[in-house]
N, C-alpha and C positions, 0 to 999 in steps of 0.2 A: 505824687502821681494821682491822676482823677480817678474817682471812683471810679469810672466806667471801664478805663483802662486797666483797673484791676480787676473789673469782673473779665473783661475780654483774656487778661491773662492765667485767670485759673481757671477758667470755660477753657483754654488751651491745655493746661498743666494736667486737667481731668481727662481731657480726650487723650493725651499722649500716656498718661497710667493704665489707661482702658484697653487703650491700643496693644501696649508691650505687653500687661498682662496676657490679654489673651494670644497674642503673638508666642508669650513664655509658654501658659498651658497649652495650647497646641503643639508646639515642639515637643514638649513631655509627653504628650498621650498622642503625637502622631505614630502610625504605623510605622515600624524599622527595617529595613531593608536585611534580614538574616539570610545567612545560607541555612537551605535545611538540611539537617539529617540527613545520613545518608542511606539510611534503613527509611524511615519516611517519603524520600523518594523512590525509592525502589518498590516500595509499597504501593504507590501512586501510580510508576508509568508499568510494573507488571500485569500483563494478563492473566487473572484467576483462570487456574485449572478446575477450579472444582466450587460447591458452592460458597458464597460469601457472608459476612456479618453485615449487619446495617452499617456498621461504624468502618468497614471498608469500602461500601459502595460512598460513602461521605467523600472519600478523597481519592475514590479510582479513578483514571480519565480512560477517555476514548474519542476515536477520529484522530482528527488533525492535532487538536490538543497533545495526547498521548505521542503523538509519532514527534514534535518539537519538543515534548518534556523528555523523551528519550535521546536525541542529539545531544539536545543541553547537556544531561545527565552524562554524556559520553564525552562533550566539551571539556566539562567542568574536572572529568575524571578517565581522562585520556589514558590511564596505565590501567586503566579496569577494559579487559579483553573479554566481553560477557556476550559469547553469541545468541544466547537466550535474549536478552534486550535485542540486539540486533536482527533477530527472526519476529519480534515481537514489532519490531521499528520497522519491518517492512510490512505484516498485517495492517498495520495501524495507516499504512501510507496507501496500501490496498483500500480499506474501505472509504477514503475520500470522496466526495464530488465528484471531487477532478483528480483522478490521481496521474503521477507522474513515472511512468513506466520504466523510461531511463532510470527515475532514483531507485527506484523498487529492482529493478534487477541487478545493478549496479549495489544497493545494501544486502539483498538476498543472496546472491553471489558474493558477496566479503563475507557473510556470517556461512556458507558452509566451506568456503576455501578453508577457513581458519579450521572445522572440524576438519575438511581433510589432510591439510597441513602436519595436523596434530598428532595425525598416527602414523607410526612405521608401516601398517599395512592399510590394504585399499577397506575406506568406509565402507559401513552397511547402515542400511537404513535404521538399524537400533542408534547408532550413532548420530545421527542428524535429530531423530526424536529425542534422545537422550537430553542433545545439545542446544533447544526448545524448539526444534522443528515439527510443528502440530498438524498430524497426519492421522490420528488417530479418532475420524470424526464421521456422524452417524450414514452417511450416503455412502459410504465406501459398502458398508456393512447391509444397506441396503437394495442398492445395486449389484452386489455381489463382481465388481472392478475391484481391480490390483490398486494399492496406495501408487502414487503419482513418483514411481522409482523405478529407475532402471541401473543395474550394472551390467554394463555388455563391454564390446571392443567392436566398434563400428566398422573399421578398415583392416581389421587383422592385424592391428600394430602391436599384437601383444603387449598391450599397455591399458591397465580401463578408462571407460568412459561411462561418465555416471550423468544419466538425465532426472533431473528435480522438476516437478510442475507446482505450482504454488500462487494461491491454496487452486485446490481442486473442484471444478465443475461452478465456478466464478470468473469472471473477468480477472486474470490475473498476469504472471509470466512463467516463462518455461526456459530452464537452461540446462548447459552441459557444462559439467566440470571434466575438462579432457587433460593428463597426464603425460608432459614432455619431458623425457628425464627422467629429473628426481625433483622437478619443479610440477603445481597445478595451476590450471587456468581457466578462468569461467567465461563460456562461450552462452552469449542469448539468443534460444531459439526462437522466442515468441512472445510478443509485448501487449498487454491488455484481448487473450484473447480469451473465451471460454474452453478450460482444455475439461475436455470428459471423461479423458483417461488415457493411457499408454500402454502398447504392449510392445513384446517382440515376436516379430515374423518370420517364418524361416520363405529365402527367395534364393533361389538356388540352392549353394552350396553353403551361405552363409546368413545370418541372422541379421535383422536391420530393426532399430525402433520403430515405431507405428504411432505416433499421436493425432487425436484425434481432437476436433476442436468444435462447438456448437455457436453459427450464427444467429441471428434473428431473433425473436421474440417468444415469451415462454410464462404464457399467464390466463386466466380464466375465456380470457376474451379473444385471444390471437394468438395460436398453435403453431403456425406457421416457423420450421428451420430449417436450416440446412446444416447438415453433417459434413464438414471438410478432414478429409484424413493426408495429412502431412508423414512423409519418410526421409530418413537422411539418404540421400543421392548426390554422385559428383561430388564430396567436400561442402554439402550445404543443405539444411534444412527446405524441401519441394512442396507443393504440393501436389498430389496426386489423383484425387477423386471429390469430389463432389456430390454428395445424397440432398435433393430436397427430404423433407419429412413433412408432410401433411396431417391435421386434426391432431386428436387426442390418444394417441393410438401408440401401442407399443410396437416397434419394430426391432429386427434384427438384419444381419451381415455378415452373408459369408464370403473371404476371401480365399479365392481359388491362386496359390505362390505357383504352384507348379504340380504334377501331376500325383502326387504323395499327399501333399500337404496343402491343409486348409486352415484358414482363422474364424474363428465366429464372435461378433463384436454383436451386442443387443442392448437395449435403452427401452427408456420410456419419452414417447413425446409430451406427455400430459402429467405427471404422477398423481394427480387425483382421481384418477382413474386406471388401478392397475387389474393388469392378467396375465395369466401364465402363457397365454398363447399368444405369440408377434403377430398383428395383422397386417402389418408391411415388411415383407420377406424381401431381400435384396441380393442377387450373387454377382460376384464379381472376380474376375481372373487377371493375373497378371499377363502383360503384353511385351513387357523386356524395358517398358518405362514409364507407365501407370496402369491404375486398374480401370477394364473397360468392362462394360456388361456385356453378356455374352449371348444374353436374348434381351429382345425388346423391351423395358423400365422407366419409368419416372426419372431414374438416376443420368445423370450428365457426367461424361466423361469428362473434365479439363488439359489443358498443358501444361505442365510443367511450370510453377510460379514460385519464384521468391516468399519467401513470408514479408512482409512489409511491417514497416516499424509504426505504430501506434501511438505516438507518446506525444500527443495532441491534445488528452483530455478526453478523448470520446473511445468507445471498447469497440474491438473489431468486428463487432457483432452489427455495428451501425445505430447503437442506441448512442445519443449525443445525451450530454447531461443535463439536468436543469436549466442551465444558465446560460445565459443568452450571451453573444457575440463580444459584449463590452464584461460581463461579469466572467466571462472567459480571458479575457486580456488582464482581469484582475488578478485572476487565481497563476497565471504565469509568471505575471509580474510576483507575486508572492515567492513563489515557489522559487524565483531567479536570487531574489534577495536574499531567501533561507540558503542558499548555495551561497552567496558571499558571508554570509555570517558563521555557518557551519561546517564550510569548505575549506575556503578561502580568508576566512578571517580575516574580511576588508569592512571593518564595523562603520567606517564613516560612508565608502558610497551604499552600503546597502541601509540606514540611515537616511540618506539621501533620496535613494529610491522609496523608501514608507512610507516618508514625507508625500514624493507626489501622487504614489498610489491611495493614500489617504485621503488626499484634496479629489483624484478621480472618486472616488469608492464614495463619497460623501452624496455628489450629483449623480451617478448612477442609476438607471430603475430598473430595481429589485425588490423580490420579496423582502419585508423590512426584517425578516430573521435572520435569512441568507447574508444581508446586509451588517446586521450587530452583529452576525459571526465573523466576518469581514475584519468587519474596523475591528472586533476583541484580540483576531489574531494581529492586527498591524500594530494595535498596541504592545501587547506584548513581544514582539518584536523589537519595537523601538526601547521597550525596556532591557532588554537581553543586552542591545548594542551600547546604550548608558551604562549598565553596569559592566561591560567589559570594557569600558573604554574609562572607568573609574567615576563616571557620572552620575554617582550614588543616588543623590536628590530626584535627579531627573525619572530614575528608573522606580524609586521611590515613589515618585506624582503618579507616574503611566500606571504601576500594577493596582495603588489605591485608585484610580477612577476602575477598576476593571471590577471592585468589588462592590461595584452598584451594579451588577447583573444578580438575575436572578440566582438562588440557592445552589441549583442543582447545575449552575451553568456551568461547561469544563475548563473554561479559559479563568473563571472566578476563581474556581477551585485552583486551577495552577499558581495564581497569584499569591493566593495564601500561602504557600505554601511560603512564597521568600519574604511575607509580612510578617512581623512579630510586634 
């Protein structure tokens, strides 16, 4: 054979040793797809009650992160009935972007049916806190408002009915868990709205809830809301009255039921600026089918309206989210596909779907953080559906490129957890 030819052949023989080697040490020292711990995880998507270590905020998540490591976690371990996760899985789904009101009432309602299922006698609000429903938080205490609970019997069916608001004095939702039988059922009053608090009224002969919900805007620069107060009527959550509320300024509310009995509801419209004295005094009587002022007011009587369902991305207040028209079509598309993977356990078209939300999300214009958050979550997504569908390797590629984000980033952080 010509010299030359033998150099051509071990200039070959060198490159393919070079090659497998590092082919071999990469497989040996690539990241391994583990499940973790199951205390590790739990570690991770739980909400601290009280202060933390360094070495827990390293691996706590929060947002969106948290609220998918929490399904996962419930995926993974479907005979674990932990309504503390599930009260936790709807915070987490609360504080999004874009949150999705149908899931969040829809989870918030399975995690307290399950508490009230549980007992032979009707809940009490120790029981829903007990069972991680986190009502125990400083505005209550400083507003001097009732926690977001009721037990009454709305229609005299000697049977209870128990209204949950969640969380309280946030864009959030409001349901009733109502008692047929010896069966419960969660009814939603109210989807992404500000509730400010709840009471009960006495109207006539019988007592009716009273929620109260705050639209508009509530910050240094723009004072400007309106007070809407919602009652059960007819078999349906109404609304009944309408308060503008003007500047910075504490106001109160008295509702005139009937010739005995009065309610008085008071707030602040500013809280950086508080006083013991209300400068916008409101009174209001019942009429036999909402409250009307009874002298001349600021306040606008309405008719009688449905509550309207929310679950668009935007809080009923009218504040729209960040994100513009096309990064709005992203976050639904997400959120449809986390429904087939979470739901419906249909892992190839919600795969499918990531696929082209990824290629959208790529060309989009958006903030370029809004954006990495984007693509981190679609990643991991596509990883979830790999390893459920035995696609080790693949799910394996997705969560290592995730661990090129920064330190403190929560989709990193989740990754680690199933790299080893």
């Amino acid at each position: 054979m010509p010299e030359r030819h033998l150099r051509i052949l071990a200039s070959a023989i060198v490159t393919v040793v070079v090659w497998v080697s590092a082919l071999t040490c990469y497989n040996i020292t690539r990241p391994r797809l583990v499940k973790p711990l199951e205390t590790i995880w739990r570690r991770a998507i739980t909400t601290p009650t009280g202060p933390t270590t360094d070495s827990e905020d390293d691996i706590h998540l929060s947002g969106r992160a948290q609220a998918i490591a929490i399904r996962e976690f419930l995926l993974e371990h479907a005979q674990a009935s932990d309504t503390r996760l599930e009260f936790d899985l709807s915070y987490a789904l609360c504080g999004t972007p874009t949150p999705n009101w149908n899931a969040v009432a829809e989870t918030f309602g399975s995690a307290a049916l399950k508490v009230a299922r549980s007992l032979s006698r009707e809940p009490t609000l120790k029981d829903f806190e007990y069972a991680g429903m986190r009502l125990d938080q400083p505005q209550y205490r400083a507003t001097g408002y009732p926690k977001p609970f009721l037990s009454t019997d709305i229609e005299q069916r000697r049977s209870p009915d128990i209204i949950l608001g969640f969380p309280n004095r946030s864009d959030g939702v409001c349901i009733m868990l109502r008692k047929s039988g010896a069966n419960w059922e969660s009814i939603p009053l109210s989807l992404g709205e500000v509730l400010e608090g709840m009471w009960e009224i006495h109207i006539g002969k019988a007592k009716r809830p009273l929620i109260a919900s705050l639209y508009g805007t509530l910050n240094e620069f723009d004072t400007h809301q309106r007070l809407v107060l919602w009652i059960w009527q007819d078999s349906r959550i109404v609304r009944v009255l309408t308060v503008p509320l003007y500047g910075d300024q504490n106001w109160s509310i008295e509702l005139l039921s009937d010739a005995a009995k009065s309610t008085l509801i008071h707030g602040r419209a500013a809280s950086w600026q508080p006083s013991a004295e209300p400068t916008q005094k409101f009174v209001f009587r019942w009429n036999g089918r909402s409250f009307v002022p009874p002298v001349q007011s600021k306040a606008q009587a309405v008719q009688n309206d449905i509550v309207t369902d929310r679950s668009k991305g935007h809080s009923a207040n009218g504040r729209y989210s960040r994100f513009d028209s096309t990064a709005q079509d992203i976050a639904e598309g997400i959120d449809q596909a986390e429904e087939k993977i979470f739901a419906q356990h249909n892992y190839a078209q919600a795969l499918e779907d990531l696929r082209d939300l990824e290629a959208v999300c790529e060309k989009v214009q958006m903030d370029r953080e809004d954006q990495s958050d984007w693509m981190a979550e679609i990643g991991y997504c596509e990883a979830v559906c790999f390893r459920r569908t035995g696609n080790s390797r693949s799910a394996e590629n997705r969560l290592t490129s995730l661990m090129c984000l920064p330190d403190d980033n929560a989709w990193r952080k989740l990754a680690g957890l199933w790299l080893k």
